[in-house]
N, C-alpha and C positions, 0 to 999 in steps of 0.2 A: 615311795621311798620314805623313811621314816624321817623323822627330823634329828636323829643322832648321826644318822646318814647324810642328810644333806647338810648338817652342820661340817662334818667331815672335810664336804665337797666345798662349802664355801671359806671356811677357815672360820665364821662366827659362832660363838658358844649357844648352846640351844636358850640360854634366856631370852639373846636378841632376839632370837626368829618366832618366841612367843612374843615379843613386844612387837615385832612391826606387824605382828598379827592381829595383834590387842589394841595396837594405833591405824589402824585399819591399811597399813602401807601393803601388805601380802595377803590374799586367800588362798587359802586353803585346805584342801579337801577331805574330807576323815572317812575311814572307812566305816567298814560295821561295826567295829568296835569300838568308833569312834578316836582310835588314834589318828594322829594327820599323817596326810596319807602327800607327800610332796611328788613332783613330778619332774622333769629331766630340766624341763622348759622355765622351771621357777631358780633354778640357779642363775643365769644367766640374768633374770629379772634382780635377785638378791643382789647380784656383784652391782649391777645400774644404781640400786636404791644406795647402797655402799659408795659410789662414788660419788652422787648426789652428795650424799652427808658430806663426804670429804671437801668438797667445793664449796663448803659453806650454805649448802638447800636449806629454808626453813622446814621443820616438820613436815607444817602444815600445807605448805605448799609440793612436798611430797605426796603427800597424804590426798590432795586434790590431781593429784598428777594421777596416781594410780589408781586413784576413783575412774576417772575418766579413762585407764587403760585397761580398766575391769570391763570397761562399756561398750567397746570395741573401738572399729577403724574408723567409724563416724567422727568420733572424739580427736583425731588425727591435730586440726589444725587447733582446737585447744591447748593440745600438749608440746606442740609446736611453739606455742605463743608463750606455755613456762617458762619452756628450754631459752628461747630469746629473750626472755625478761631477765633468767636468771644467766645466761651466757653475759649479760650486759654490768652486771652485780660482777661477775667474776674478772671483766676486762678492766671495772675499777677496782676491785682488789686487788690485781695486779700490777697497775699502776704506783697504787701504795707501796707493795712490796719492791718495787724497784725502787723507789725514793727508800724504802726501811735498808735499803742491800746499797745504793748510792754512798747515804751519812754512814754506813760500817765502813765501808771501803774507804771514803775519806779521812775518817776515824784512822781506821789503820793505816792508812798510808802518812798520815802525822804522825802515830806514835814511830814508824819507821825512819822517818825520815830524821825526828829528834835521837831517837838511839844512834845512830849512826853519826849525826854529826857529835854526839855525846862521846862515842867511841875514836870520832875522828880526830879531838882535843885531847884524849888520855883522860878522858871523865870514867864514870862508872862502864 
């Protein structure tokens, strides 16, 4: 599949899919003509790396993830052990964002609360 194709297929523009190829995140195959030559199976791996990013992955610790999923099934409890380091990274970031969504909500339940009694005097 080509890579105008499988950009298509994943929704990222062909720069990306030359960069995580250039950061060693994806391989990929090129024909005789040496265009890259994508396969059904590497979408599915691109959406993974995609939300990786999203969750906050370092690169580089991508980048050591998919080394080791280039290597095969041996690699298994390696890539296990990212997933949990970085699963653990994301359980305190979530924490954070509950306390950052907490003080909003606070926040706004004071400014509500003052409009109201402000409305309830005949104020603005």
């Amino acid at each position: 599949m080509t890579i105008g194709k499988i950009a298509e297929k994943t929704g990222l523009p062909e720069s990306t899919l030359r960069y995580y190829e250039k950061k060693g995140l994806i391989s990929v195959a090129r024909d005789q003509g040496g265009r890259r030559d994508y396969e059904e199976s590497d979408i599915e791996w691109i959406r993974f790396i995609q939300r990786l990013k999203e969750t906050g992955m370092q690169l580089a610790d991508i980048r050591r993830y998919s080394g080791l999923r280039y290597q095969g099934k041996g690699t298994m409890p390696e890539r296990m052990e990212i997933l949990q380091r970085h699963r653990e990274y994301v359980v305190e970031q979530l924490g954070r964002w509950q306390e950052y969504l907490q003080n909003l909500d606070d926040k706004i339940a004071f400014y509500r609360e003052s409009i109201e009694e402000s409305h309830g005097r005949g104020g603005v």
